[in-house]
N, C-alpha and C positions, 0 to 999 in steps of 0.2 A: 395441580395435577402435573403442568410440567418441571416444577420445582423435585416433585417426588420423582418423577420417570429420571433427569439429569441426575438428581443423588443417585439409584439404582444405577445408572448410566456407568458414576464414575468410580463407584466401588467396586463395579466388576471389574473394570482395567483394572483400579488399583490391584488388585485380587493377583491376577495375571500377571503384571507386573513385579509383587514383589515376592522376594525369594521364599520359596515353600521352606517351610522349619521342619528339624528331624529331631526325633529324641534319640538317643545313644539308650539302649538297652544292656544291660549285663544280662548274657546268657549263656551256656553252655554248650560246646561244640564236640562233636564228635567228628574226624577228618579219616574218612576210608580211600586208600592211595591203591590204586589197581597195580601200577608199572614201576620198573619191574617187579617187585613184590608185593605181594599183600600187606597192607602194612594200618595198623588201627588205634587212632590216638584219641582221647577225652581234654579237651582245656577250659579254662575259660578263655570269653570272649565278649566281646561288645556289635553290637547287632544297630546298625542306621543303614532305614529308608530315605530315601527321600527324592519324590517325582518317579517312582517305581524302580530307582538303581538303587542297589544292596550295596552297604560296607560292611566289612564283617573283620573285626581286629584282633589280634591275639597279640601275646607278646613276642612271638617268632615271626609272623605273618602276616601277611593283609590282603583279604580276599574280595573283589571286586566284581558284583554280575550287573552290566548295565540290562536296564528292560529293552533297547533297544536289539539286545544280543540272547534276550528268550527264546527260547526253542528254535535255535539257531545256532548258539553255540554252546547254552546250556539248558540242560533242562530243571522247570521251577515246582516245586510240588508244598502247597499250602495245608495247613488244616485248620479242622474247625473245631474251636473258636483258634486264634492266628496265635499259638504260643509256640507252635512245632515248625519249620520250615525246612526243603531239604534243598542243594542243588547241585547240578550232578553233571559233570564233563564228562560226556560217555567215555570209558575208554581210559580217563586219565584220575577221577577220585570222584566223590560226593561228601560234600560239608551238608551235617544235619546241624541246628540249631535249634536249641529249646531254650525260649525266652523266658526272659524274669528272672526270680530270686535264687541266684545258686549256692548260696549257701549250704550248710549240712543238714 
């Protein structure tokens, strides 16, 4: 009993400890720019989570939302099931991203 409790015990730390893993996602971005113009572009992109902060890469760009800067600096809009994502610098643009195969 206490052999089992110490294993539970230390795989939790272990857990904790070692660095969460992200997959890199190919998916498709749409980037809506408010200022000063309107302005509306489709690319691809590469879409990683990882500990709830967003990378999102292009080949012009690299877009960055920590979770600590949720609805704070930007707003985060999910859907179900998690292939759609949007997030949205009020005032300044909104990157949508639709995960998976973008191919034609």
């Amino acid at each position: 009993m206490i052999r089992t409790t110490l294993t539970a015990a230390a795989l939790a730390l272990a857990s904790l400890v070692a660095p969460a893993m992200a997959e890199i996602v190919p998916s498709k971005c749409t980037f809506h720019k408010y200022q000063p113009t309107n302005t509306t572009r489709t690319f691809d992109c590469d879409f990683r989570q990882s500990g709830g902060n967003v990378t999102v890469n292009s080949k012009d760009r690299v877009f960055t939302f920590l979770a600590k800067d949720e609805g704070v600096k930007y707003i985060r809009i999910n859907s179900i099931p998690l292939t759609f994502l949007s997030f949205t610098k009020n005032g300044q643009y909104s990157l949508q991203v639709v995960q998976g195969d973008t191919s034609p």
